[in-house]
N, C-alpha and C positions, 0 to 999 in steps of 0.2 A: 796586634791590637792593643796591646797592656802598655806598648812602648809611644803609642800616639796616645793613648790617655793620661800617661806620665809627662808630653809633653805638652797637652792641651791644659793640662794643673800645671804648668809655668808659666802659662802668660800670663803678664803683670794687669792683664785686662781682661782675666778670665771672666769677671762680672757683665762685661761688655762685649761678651763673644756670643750671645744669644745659646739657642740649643747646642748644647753639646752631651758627650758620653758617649759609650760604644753604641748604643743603639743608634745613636745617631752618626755616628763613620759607618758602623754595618749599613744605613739608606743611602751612604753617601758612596761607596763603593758599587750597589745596584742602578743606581742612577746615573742612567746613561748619556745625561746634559752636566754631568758632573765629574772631574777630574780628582782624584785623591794623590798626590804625589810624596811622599815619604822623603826625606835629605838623609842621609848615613854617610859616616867618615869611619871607615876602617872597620866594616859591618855592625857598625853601633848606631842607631837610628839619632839622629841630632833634631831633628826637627820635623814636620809638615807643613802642607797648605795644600789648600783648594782652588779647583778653577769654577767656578761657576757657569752657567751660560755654553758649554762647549758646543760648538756647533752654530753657534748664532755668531753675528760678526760683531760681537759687544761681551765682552767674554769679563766675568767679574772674578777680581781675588777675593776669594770668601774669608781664607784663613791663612796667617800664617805665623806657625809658632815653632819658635828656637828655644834648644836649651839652652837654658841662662849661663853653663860654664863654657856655652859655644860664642857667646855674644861680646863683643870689641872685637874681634877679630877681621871683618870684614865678612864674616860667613854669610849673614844676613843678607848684604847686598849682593855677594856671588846667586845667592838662591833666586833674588828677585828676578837678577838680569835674567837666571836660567827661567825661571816663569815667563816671563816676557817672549821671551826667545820661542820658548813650548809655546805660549798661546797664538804667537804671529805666525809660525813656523810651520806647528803640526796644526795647529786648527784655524788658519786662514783669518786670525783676530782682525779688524780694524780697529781695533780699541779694546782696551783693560782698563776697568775702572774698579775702584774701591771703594769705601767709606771709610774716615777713621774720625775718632773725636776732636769737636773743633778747638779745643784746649789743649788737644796733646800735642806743644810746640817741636817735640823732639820727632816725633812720628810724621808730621807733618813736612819738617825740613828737611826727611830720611827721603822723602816719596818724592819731595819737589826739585830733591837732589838724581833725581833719578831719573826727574821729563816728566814726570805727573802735574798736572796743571788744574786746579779748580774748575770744577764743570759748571755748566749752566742750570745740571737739577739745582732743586731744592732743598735746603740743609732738610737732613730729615732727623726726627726727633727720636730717639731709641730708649726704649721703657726697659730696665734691666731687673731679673727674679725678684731682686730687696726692694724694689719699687723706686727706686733713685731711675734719672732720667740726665740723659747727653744728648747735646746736638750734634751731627753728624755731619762733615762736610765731604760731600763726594768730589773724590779727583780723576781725574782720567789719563790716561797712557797714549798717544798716539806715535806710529812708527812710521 
């Protein structure tokens, strides 16, 4: 648990990751519409993410966070594909969608590179702890 809180303090968007802390992987580990998946390279935990929705055919990445000395490397998109692959695979996904910020050019290009395609929700608007606010544009996955 100490080594997904050490990696949830790296994202560069931890302001805009909503609830987090232990106590909140401890619910996300009981919850059983919920996926917690850990990434480790050489028994060293590298990163996390979450599957949201398991079980439903619309399955959401909640989270997903790399160590910063793991990242150029390609690690990132190895993990995503391996999400992808988990959600369509073992939980019968017909779709993985996200949310990321509509400004974040780099994150955006990352996802669109990958088959993620702008949905038809609605940008939704995300009120962050400091009280600063992003608009969010939802993308989607289909396989």
């Amino acid at each position: 648990m100490a080594a997904l809180d050490e990696h949830r303090d790296t994202l560069r968007s931890v302001t805009w990751s909503g609830e987090t802390g232990r106590a909140w992987h401890e619910q996300v580990f009981e919850d059983p519409a919920q996926e917690h998946l850990v990434a480790e390279i050489r028994n060293q935990t590298v990163g996390f993410a979450i599957l949201g929705g398991v079980g439903s055919p619309r399955i959401e990445l909640r989270r997903v966070a790399l160590s910063h000395e793991w990242r150029g490397d390609g690690l990132a998109r190895m993990l995503l594909r391996a999400l992808l692959d988990r959600a369509y695979a073992r939980h019968s996904a017909q779709q993985v969608w996200l949310h990321v910020r509509s400004t974040d050019e780099p994150v955006l290009t990352f996802y669109t590179q990958e088959g993620f395609a702008p949905s038809d929700d609605r940008p939704a608007i995300h009120l962050a702890p400091d009280g600063s606010t992003a608009t969010l544009t939802a993308l989607t996955h289909r396989r």
